[in-house]
N, C-alpha and C positions, 0 to 999 in steps of 0.2 A: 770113837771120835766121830765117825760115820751118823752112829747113834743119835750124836748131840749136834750136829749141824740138822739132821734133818728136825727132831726138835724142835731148836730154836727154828727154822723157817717155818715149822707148822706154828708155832706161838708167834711169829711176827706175821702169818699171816690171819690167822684169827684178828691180832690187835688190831690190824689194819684191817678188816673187814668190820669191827666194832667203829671204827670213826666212820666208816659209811654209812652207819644209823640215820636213817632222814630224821632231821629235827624241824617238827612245822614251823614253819615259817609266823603263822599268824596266829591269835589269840581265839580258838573257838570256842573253850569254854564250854563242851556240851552240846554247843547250839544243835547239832544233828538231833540227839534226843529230845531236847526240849521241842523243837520243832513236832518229828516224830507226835510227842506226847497232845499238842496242839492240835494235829491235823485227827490223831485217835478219837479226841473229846474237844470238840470247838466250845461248848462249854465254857470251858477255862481260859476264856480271854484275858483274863486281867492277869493270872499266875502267868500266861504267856509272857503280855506284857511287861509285866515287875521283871522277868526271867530274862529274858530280850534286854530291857536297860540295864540290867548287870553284867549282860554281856559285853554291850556295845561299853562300857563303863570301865570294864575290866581290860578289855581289849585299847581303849584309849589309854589309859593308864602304861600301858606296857609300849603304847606305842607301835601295835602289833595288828590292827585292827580289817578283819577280816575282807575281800571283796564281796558286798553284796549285803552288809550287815545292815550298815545304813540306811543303805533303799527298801529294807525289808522293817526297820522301825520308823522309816517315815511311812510308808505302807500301813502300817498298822496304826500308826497315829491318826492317819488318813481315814481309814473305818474307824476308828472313835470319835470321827469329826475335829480333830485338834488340825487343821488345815496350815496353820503357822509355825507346829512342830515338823509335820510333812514337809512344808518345804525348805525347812533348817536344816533336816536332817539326808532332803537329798541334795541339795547344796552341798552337805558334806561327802556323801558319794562324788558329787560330781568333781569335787578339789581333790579328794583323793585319788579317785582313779577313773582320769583325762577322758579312758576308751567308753565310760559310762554317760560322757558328757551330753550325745544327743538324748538319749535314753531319758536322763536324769531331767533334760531340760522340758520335755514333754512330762513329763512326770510333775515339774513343778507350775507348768502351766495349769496343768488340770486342778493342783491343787490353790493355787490362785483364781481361779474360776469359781471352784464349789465354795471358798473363802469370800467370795463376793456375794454370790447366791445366799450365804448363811445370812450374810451382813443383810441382804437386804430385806431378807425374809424376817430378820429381828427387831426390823427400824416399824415402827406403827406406821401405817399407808396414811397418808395425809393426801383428804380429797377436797376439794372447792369448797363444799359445806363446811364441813370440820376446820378449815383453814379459816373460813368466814367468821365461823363464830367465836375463835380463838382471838381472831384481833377485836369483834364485838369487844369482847370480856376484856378487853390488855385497854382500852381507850379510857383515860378519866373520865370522872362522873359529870363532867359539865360539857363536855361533847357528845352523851349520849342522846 
């Protein structure tokens, strides 16, 4: 009898130390490796990339999505020049998680700045001349 009480308390406490199994909390999908793999061979930005959006992708899907993911695909959008997905996606940092908010919000400055910069740098410079002779050319033929 002896025998089977001790027993059963070593089997209830196994079972009970088996619910203590930590279950993560968030969706990481890898990310350590993939990262890991990234910083081995920077090379491979775009498998980053692709690798990264299925993360952050997988991880929304579940509803589960990691501290730090976001600001790390806006980051990366950010060096590929996509300045409008940077700062979508730390906007979404910064809804998610409140503590990232100053962080996040410098973050989206800058990328509003270099978004401007791009802008301006794409627009043709119109100067005095060139403007001149653009309205020459626009004027009917009986006012020239």
């Amino acid at each position: 009898m002896k025998l089977l009480s001790k027993f059963s308390a070593v089997l209830t406490l196994i079972f009970s130390l088996c619910g203590c199994v930590p279950q993560t909390q968030y969706a990481w999908n890898n990310y350590d490796s993939k990262l890991y793999n990234h910083y081995k061979d920077p090379s491979q930005k775009e498998e980053f990339s692709q690798a990264l959006k299925e993360t952050v992708e997988e991880a929304e899907s579940s509803n589960r999505v990691p501290p730090g993911i976001y600001a790390e695909y806006g980051f990366l959008m950010l060096e590929q020049g996509n300045s409008l997905q940077a700062i979508k996606y730390y906007q979404k940092e910064a809804d998610k998680w409140p503590e990232s908010r100053a962080f996040m919000t410098k973050m989206i400055n800058a990328a509003q700045k270099r978004n401007k910069v791009q802008n301006a740098n794409s627009q043709p410079v119109i100067t005095p001349e060139s403007n001149a002779k653009q309205v020459v050319a626009e004027q009917p033929e009986a006012t020239k």
